[in-house]
SENU-128636 format. One record per residue (C-alpha): residue number from 0; residue in three letters; x, y negated, z negated. Coordinates in steps of 0.2 Angstrom, whole numbers. Example, Ala and Ser with C-alpha at 12.3 -4.5 7.8 and 13.67 -1.06 7.14 Angstrom:
2
<0, ALA, <62, 22, -39>>
<1, SER, <68, 5, -36>>
This chain:
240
<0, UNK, <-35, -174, -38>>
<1, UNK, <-21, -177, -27>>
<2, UNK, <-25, -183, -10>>
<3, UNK, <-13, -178, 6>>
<4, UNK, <-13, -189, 23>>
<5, UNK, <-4, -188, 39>>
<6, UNK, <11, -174, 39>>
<7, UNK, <7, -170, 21>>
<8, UNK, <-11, -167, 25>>
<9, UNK, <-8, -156, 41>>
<10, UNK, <7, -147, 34>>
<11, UNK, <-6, -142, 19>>
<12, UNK, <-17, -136, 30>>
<13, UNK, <-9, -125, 40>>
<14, UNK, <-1, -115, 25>>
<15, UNK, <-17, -112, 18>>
<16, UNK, <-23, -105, 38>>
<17, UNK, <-11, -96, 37>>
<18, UNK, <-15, -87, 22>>
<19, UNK, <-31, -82, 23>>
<20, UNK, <-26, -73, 40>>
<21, UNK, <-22, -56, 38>>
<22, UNK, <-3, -50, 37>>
<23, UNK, <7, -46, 53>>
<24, UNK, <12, -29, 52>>
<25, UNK, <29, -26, 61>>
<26, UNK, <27, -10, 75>>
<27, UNK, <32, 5, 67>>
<28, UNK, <42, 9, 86>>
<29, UNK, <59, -3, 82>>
<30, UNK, <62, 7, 64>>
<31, UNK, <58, 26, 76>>
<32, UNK, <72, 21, 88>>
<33, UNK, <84, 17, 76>>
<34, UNK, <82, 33, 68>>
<35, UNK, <82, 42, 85>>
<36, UNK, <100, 31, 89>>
<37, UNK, <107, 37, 72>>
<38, UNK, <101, 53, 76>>
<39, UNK, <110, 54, 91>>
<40, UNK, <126, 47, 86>>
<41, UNK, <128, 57, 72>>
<42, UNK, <122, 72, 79>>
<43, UNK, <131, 85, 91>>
<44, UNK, <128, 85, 108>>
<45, UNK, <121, 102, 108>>
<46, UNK, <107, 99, 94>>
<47, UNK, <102, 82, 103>>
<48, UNK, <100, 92, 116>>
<49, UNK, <93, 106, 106>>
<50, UNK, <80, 94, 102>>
<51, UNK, <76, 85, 118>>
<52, UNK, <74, 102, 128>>
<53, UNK, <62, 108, 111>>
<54, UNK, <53, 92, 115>>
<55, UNK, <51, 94, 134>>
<56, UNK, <45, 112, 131>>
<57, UNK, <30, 107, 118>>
<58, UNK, <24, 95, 131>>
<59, UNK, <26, 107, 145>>
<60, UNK, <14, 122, 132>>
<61, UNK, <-1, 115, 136>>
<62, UNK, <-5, 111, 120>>
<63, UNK, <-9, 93, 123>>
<64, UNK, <-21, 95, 136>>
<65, UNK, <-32, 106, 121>>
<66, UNK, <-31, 94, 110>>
<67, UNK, <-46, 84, 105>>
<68, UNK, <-49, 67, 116>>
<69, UNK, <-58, 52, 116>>
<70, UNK, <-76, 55, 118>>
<71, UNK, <-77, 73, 110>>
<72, UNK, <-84, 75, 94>>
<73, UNK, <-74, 75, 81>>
<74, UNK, <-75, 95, 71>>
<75, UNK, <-81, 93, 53>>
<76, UNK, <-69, 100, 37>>
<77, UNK, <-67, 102, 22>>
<78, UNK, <-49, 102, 12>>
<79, UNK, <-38, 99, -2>>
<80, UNK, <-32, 83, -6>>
<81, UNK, <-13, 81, -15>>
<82, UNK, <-21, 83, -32>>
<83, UNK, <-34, 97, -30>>
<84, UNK, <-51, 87, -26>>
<85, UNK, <-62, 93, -11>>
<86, UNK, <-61, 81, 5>>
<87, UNK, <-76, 83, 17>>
<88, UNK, <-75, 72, 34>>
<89, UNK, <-93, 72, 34>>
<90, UNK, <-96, 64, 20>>
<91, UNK, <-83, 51, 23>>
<92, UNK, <-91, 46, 38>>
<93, UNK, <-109, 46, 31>>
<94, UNK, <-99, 30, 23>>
<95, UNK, <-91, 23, 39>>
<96, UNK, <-77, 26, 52>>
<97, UNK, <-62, 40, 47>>
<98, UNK, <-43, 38, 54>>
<99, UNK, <-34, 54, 53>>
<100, UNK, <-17, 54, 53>>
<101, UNK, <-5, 72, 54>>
<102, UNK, <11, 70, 49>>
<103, UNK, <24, 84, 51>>
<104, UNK, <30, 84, 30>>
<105, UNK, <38, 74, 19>>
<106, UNK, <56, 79, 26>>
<107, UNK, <53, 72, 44>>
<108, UNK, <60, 53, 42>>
<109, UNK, <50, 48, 59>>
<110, UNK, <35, 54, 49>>
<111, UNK, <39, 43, 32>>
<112, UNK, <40, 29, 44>>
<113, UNK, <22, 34, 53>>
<114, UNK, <15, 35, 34>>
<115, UNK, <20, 19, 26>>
<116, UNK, <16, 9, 44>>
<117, UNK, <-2, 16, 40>>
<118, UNK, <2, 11, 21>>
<119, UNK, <2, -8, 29>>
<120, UNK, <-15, -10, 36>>
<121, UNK, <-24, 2, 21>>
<122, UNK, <-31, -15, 14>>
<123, UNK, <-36, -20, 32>>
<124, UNK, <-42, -5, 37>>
<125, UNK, <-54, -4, 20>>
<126, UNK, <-59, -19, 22>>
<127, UNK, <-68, -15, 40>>
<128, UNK, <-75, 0, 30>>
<129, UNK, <-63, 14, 34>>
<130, UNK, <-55, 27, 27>>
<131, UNK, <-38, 33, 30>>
<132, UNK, <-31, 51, 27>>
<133, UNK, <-15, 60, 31>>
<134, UNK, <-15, 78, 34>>
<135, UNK, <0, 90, 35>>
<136, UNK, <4, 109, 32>>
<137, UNK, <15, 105, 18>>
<138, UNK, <7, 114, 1>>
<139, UNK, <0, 103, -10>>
<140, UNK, <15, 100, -22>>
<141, UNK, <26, 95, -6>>
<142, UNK, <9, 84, 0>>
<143, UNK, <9, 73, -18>>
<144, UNK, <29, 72, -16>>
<145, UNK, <29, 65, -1>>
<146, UNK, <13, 53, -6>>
<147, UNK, <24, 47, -22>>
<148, UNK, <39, 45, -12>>
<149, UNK, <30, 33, 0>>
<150, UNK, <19, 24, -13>>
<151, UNK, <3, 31, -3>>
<152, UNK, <-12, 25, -10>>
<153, UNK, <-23, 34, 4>>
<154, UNK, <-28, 53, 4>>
<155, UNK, <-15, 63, 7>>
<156, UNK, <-22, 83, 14>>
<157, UNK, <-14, 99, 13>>
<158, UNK, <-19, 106, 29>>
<159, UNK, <-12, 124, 25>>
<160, UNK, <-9, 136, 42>>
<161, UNK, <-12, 122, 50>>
<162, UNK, <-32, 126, 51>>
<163, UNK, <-40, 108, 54>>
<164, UNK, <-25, 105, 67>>
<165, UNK, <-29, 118, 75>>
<166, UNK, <-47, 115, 77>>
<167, UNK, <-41, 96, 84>>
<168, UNK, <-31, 106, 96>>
<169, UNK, <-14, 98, 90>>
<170, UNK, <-2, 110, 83>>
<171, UNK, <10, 119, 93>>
<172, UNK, <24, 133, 89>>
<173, UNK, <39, 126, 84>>
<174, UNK, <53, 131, 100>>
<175, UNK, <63, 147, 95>>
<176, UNK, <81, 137, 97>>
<177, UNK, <75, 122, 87>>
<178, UNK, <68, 133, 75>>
<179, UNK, <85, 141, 72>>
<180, UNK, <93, 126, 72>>
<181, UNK, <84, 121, 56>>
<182, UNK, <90, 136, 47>>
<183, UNK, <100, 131, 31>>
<184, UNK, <91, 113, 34>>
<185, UNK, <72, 110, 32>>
<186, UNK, <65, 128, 24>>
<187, UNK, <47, 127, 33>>
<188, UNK, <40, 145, 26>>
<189, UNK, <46, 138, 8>>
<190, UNK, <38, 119, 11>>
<191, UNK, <24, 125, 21>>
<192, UNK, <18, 144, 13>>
<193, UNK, <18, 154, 27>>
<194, UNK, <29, 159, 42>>
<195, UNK, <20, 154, 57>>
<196, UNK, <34, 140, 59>>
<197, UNK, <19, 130, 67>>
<198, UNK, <18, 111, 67>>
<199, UNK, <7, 98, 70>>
<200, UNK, <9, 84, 85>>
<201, UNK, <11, 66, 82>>
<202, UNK, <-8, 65, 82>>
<203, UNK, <-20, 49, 76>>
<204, UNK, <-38, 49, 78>>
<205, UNK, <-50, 35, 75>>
<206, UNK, <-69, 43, 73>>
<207, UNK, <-83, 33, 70>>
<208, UNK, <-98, 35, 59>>
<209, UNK, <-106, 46, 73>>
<210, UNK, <-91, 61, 71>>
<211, UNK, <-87, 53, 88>>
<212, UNK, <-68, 51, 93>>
<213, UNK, <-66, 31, 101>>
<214, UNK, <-50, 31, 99>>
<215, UNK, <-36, 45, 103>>
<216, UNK, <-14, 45, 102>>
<217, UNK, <-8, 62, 104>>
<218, UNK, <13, 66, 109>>
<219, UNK, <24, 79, 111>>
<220, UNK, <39, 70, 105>>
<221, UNK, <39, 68, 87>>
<222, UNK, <48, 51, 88>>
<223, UNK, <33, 40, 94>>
<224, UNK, <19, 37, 85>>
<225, UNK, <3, 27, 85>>
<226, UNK, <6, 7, 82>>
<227, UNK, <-3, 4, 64>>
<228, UNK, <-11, -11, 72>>
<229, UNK, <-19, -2, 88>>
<230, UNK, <-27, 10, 77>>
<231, UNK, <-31, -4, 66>>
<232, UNK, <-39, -14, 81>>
<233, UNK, <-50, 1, 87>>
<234, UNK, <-56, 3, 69>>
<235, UNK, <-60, -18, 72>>
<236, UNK, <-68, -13, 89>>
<237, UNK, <-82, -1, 82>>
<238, UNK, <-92, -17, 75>>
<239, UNK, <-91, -25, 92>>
């Protein structure tokens, strides 16, 4: 067996620390600005504007002071995952902590970013005993797209009409001009099955065992999102 000493020996060791610590996950919030920037340089100044007012209005409905927040329990459902098998959060849970995860749909690029961030701590995030799912109104088909098209291996659920968002408190009408604005774009009645043009926020949950909610990140601007690793610490945090 070959022996190291002196540099050798403390180089050695320090690449083999180094890989038995976990991964360092790059925040997810340097790859949503630079969308946001190309975004708006490519864009007109009407539809950024078109946007940022849409933006301003969600935050001003209300709908983010219903929403669900740390220290309410967490409702109970039951849905769909991408390839027709029952999801029941209760049952999850009788296994250990949930995060939940909404994402807009598969044709959202700040979304896709959101989802393969998560896609980054998955093995972390098992390994403390969670389990991560994904929910969005996108019908099922569009749901398993938009898994395949990220390389998801966590559960992805078709939260049709937005029923379990709803009962979170985070989902909001889409504004009437940005709604238009998407016409000839992004088909939401075709991706979503219905024409309620209703979304979900930007909304991540961590509940623990209990069905309680210990950790909350909910926005009206679709271009922030929670950091994969502070959801991945307050999943760490429960077994303190």
């Amino acid at each position: 067996m070959r022996k190291f000493t002196g540099v050798a020996a403390f180089l050695t060791l320090a690449v083999c620390a180094l890989a038995d610590e976990p991964k360092s996950v790059p925040p997810v919030e340097k790859e949503l600005n630079e969308v946001k920037k190309q975004f708006e340089e490519k864009a007109s100044a009407e539809l950024v504007k078109t946007f940022e007012d849409g933006i301003e209005q969600v935050a001003e409905s209300g709908v983010l002071e219903k929403a669900i927040k740390v220290g309410d329990d967490a409702p109970d459902f039951e849905l769909l995952d991408a390839t027709g098998n029952a999801v029941k959060l209760s049952e999850l849970l009788a296994k250990g902590p949930v995060v939940l995860t909404w994402y807009r749909g598969g044709w959202c690029p700040y979304c896709n970013i959101q989802l393969r961030g998560m896609q980054n701590i998955l093995p972390d995030l098992t390994k403390a005993g969670a389990t991560l799912l994904a929910l969005s109104p996108e019908n099922p088909d569009n749901s398993l797209s938009t898994a395949e098209k990220n390389k998801l291996e966590f559960v992805v659920l078709s939260d049709k009409g937005n029923r379990i968002a709803r009962k979170f408190g985070v989902v909001y009408q889409l504004p009437e001009k940005v709604a238009e604005s998407f016409e000839g774009r992004i088909d939401l009645p075709k991706l979503n099955g219905d024409d309620s043009l209703e979304l979900p926020l930007a909304a991540t949950y961590v509940i623990d065992a209990k069905g309680k909610v210990r950790y909350a990140y909910v926005d009206a601007d679709y271009r922030k999102r929670a950091e994969p690793n502070d959801v991945l610490d307050a999943v760490k945090e429960l077994k303190k």
